[in-house]
DSSP file (Angstrom, degrees, kcal/mol; ACC not computed):
  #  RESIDUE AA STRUCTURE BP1 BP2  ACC     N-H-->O    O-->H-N    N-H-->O    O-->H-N    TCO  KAPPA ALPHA  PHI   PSI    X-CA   Y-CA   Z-CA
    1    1 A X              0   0    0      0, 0.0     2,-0.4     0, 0.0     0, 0.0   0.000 360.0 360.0 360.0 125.7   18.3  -43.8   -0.8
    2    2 A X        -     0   0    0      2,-0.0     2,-0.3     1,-0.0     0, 0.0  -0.854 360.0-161.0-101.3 124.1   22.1  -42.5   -1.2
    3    3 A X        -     0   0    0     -2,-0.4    -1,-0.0     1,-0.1     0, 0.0  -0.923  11.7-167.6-100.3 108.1   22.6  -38.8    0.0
    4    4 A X        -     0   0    0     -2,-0.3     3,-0.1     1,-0.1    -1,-0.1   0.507  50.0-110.3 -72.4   2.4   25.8  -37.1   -1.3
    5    5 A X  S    S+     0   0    0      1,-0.4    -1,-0.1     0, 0.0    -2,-0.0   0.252  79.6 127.6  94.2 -22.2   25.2  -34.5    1.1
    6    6 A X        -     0   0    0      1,-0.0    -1,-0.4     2,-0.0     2,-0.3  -0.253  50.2-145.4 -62.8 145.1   24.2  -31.5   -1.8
    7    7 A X        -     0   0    0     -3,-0.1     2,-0.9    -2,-0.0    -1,-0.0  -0.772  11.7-123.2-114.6 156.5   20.8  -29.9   -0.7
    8    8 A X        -     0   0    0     -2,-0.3     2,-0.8     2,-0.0    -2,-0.0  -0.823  16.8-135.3 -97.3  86.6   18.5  -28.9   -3.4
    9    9 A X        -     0   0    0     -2,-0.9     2,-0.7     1,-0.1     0, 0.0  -0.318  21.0-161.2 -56.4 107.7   17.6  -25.4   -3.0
   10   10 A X        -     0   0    0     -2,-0.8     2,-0.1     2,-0.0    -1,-0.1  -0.839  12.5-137.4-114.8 104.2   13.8  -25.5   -3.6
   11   11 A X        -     0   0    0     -2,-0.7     2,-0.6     1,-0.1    -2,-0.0  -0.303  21.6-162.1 -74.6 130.0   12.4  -21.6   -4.6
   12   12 A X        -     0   0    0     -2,-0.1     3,-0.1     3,-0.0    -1,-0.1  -0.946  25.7-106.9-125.2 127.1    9.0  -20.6   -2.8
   13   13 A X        -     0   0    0     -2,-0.6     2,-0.3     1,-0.1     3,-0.1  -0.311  51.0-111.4 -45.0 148.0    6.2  -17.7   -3.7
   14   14 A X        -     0   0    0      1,-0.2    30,-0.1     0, 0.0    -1,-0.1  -0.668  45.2 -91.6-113.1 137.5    7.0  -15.4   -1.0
   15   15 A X        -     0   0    0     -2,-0.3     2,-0.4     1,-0.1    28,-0.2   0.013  36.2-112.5 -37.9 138.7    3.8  -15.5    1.6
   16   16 A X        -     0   0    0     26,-0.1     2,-0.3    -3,-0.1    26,-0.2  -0.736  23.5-119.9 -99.2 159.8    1.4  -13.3    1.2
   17   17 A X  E     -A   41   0A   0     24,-1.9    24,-1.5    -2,-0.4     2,-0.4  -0.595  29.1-143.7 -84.7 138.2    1.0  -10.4    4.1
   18   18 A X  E     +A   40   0A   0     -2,-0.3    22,-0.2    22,-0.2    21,-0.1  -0.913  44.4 141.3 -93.0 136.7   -2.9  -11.0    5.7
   19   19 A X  E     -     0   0A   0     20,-0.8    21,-0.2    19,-0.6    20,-0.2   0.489  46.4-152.6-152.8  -3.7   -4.0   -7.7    6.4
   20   20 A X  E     +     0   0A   0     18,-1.2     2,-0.6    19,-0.2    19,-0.2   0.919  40.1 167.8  67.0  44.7   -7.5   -6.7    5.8
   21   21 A X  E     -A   38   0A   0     17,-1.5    17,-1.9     1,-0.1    -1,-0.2  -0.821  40.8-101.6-119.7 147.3   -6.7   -2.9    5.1
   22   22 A X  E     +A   37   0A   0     -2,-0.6     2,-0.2    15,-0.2    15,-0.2  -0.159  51.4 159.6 -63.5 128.5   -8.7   -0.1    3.7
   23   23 A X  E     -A   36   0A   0     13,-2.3    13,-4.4    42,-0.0     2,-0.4  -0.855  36.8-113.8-146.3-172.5   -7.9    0.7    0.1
   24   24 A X  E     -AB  35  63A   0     39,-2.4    39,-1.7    11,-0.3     2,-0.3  -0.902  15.4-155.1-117.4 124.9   -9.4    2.5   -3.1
   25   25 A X  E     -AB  34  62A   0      9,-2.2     9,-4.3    -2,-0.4     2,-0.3  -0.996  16.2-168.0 -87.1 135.3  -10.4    0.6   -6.3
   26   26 A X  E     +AB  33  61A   0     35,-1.4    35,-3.0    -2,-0.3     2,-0.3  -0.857  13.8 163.3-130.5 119.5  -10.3    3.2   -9.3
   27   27 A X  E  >> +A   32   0A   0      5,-3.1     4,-2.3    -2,-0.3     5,-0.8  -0.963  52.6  51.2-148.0 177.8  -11.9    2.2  -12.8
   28   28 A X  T  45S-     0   0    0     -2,-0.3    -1,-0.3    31,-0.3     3,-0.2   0.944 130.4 -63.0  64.9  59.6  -12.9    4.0  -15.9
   29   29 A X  T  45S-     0   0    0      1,-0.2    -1,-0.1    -3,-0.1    -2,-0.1   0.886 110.9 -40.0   2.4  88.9   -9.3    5.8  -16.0
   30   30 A X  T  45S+     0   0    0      2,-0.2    -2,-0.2     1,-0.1    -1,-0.2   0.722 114.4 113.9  49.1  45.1  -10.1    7.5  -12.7
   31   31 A X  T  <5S+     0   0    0     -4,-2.3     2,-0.3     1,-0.3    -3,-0.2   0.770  78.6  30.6-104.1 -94.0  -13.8    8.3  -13.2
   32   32 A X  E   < -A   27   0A   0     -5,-0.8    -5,-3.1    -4,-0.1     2,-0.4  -0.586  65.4-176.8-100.5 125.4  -15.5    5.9  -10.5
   33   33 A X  E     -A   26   0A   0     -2,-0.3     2,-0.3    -7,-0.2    -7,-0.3  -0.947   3.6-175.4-130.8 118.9  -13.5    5.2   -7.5
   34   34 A X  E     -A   25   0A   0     -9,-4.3    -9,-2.2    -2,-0.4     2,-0.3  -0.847  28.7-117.0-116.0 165.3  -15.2    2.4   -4.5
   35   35 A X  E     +A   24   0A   0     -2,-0.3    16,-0.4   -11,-0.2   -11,-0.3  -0.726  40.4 176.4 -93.0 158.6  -13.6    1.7   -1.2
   36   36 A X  E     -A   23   0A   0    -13,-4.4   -13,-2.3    -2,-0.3     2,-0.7  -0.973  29.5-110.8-152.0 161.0  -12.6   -1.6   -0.7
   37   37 A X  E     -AC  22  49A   0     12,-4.0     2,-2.1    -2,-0.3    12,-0.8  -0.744  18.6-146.5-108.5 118.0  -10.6   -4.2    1.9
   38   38 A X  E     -AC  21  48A   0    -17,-1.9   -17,-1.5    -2,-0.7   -18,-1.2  -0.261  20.9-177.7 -62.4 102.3   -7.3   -5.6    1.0
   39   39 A X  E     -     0   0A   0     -2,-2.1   -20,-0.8     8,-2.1     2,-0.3   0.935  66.9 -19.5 -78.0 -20.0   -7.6   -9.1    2.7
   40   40 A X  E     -AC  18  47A   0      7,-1.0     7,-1.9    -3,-0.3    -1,-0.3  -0.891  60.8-172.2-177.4 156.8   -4.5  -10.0    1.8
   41   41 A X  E     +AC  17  46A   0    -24,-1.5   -24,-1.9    -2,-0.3     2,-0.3  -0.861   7.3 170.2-132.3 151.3   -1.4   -9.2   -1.0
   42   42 A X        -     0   0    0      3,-1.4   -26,-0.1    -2,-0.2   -27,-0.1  -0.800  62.1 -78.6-158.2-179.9    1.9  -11.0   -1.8
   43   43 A X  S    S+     0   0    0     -2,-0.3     3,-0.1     1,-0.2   -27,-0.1   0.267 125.1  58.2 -64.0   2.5    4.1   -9.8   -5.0
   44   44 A X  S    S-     0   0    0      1,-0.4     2,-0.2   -30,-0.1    -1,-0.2   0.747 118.5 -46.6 -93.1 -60.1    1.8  -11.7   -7.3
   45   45 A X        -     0   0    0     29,-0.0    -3,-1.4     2,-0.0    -1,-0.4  -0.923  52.2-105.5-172.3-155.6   -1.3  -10.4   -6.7
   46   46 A X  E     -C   41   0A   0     -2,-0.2    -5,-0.3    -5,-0.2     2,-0.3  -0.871  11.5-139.9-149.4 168.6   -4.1   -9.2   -4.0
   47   47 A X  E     +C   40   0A   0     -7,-1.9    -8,-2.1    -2,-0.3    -7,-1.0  -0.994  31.7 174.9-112.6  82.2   -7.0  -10.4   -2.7
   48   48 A X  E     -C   38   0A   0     35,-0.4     2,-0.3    -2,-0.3   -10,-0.2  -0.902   7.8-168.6-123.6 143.7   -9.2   -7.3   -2.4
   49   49 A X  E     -C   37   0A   0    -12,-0.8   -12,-4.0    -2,-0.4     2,-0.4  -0.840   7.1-158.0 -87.5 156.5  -13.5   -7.3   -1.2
   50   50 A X        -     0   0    0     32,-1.3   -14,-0.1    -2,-0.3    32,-0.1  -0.965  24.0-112.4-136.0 154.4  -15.9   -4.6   -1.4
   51   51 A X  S    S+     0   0    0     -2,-0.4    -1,-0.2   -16,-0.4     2,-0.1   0.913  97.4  10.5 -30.0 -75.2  -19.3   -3.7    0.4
   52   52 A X  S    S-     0   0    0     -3,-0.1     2,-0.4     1,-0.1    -2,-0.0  -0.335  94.3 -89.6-118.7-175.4  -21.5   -4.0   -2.4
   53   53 A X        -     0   0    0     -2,-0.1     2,-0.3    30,-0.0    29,-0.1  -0.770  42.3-176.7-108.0 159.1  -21.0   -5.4   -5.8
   54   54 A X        -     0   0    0     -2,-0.4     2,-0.6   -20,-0.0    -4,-0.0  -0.983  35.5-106.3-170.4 127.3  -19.9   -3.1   -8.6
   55   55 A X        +     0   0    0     -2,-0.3     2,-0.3     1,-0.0    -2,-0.0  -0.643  43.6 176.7 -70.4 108.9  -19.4   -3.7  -12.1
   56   56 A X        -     0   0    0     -2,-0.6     2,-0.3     4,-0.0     4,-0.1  -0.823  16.9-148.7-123.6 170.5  -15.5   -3.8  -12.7
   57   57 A X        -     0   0    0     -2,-0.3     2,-2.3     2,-0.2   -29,-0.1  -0.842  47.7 -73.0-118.6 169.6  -14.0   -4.6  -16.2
   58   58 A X  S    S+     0   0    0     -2,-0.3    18,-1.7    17,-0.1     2,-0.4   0.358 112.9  53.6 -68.2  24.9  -10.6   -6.5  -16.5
   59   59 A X  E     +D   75   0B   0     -2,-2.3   -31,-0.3    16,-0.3     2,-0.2  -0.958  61.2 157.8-157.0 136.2   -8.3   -3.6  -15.4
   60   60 A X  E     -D   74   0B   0     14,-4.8    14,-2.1    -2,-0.4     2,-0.3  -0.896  29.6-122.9-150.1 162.0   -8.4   -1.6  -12.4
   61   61 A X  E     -B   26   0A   0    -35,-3.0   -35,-1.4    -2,-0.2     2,-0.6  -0.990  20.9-161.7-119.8 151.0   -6.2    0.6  -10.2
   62   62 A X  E     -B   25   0A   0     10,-0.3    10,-1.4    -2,-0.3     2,-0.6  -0.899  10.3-174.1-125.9 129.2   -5.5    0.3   -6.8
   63   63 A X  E     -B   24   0A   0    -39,-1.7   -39,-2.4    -2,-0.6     8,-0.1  -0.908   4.0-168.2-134.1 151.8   -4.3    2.3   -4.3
   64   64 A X        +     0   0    0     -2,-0.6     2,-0.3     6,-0.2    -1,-0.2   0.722  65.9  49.4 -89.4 -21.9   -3.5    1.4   -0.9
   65   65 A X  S    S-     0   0    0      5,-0.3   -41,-0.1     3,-0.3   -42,-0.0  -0.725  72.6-130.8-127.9 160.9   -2.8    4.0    1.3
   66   66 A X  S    S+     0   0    0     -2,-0.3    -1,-0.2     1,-0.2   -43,-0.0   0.979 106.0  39.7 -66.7 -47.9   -5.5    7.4    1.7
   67   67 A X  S    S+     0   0    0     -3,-0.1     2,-0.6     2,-0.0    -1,-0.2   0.545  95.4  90.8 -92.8 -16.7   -2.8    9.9    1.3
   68   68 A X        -     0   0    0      1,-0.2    -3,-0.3     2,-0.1     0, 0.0  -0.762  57.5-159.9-115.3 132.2   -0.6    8.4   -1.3
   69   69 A X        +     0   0    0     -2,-0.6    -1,-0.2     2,-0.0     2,-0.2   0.610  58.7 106.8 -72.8 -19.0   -1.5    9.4   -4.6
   70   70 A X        -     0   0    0     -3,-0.1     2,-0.3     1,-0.0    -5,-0.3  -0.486  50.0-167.7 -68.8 120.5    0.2    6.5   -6.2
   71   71 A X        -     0   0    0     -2,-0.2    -8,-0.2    -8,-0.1     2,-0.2  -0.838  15.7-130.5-113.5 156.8   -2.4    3.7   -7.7
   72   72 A X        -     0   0    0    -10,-1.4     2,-0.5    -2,-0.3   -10,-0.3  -0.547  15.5-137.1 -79.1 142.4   -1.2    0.0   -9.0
   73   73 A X        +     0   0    0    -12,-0.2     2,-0.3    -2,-0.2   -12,-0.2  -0.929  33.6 165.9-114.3 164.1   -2.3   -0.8  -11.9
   74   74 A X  E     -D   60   0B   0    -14,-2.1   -14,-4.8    -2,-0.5     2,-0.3  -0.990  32.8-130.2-166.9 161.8   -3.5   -4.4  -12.1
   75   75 A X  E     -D   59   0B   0     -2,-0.3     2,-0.6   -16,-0.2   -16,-0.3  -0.515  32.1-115.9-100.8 178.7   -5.3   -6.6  -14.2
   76   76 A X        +     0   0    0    -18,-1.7     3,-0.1    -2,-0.3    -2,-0.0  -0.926  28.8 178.5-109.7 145.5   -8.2   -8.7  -12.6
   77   77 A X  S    S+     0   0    0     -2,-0.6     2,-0.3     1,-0.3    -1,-0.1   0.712  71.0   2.3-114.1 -54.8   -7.3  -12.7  -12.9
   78   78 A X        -     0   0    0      5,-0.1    -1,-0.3     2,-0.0     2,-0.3  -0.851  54.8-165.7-139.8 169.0  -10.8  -13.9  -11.0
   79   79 A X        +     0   0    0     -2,-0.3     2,-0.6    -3,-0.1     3,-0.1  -0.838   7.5 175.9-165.5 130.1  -14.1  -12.4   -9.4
   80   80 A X    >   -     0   0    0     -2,-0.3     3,-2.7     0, 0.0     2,-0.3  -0.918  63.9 -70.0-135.8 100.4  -16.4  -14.3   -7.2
   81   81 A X  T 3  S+     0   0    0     -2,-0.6   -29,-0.0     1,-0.3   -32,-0.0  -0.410 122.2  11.9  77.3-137.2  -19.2  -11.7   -5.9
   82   82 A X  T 3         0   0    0     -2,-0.3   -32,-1.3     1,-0.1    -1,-0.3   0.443 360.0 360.0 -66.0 -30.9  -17.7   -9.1   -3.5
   83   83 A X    <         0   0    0     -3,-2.7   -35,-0.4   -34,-0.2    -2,-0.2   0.822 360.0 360.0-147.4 360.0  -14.6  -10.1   -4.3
């Protein structure tokens, strides 16, 4: 195989962060709010479990931090169970 020396710049999904951290899911435009753990997140999407199981419908909000009022919105892709 003949190399001219050019590299191929080959673009990769940026990792996702493992972090298992306490967040809020929010559904029925802010009616019913469960706690939940983000097991892991990247720019794509999250990973999120909860305690019990909970009827969620394809759109949810999420917010990560206790104090910050700001929620994500996101749509849900899969659901297996708890998470």
């Amino acid at each position: 195989m003949a190399s001219n020396g050019a590299r191929i710049k080959v673009s990769r999904e940026p990792r996702r962060q493992l972090n298992n951290r306490a967040a809020w899911i929010t559904v029925d435009d802010g009616v019913t709010e469960n706690a939940c753990a983000v097991v892991d997140i990247s720019p794509g999407g999250a990973k999120i479990t909860t305690e019990v199981e909970f009827d969620v419908k394809d759109r949810l909000a999420l917010t990560r931090l206790a104090d910050h009022a700001k929620r994500s919105p996101c749509v849900v892709v899969w659901r297996r169970g708890k998470t």
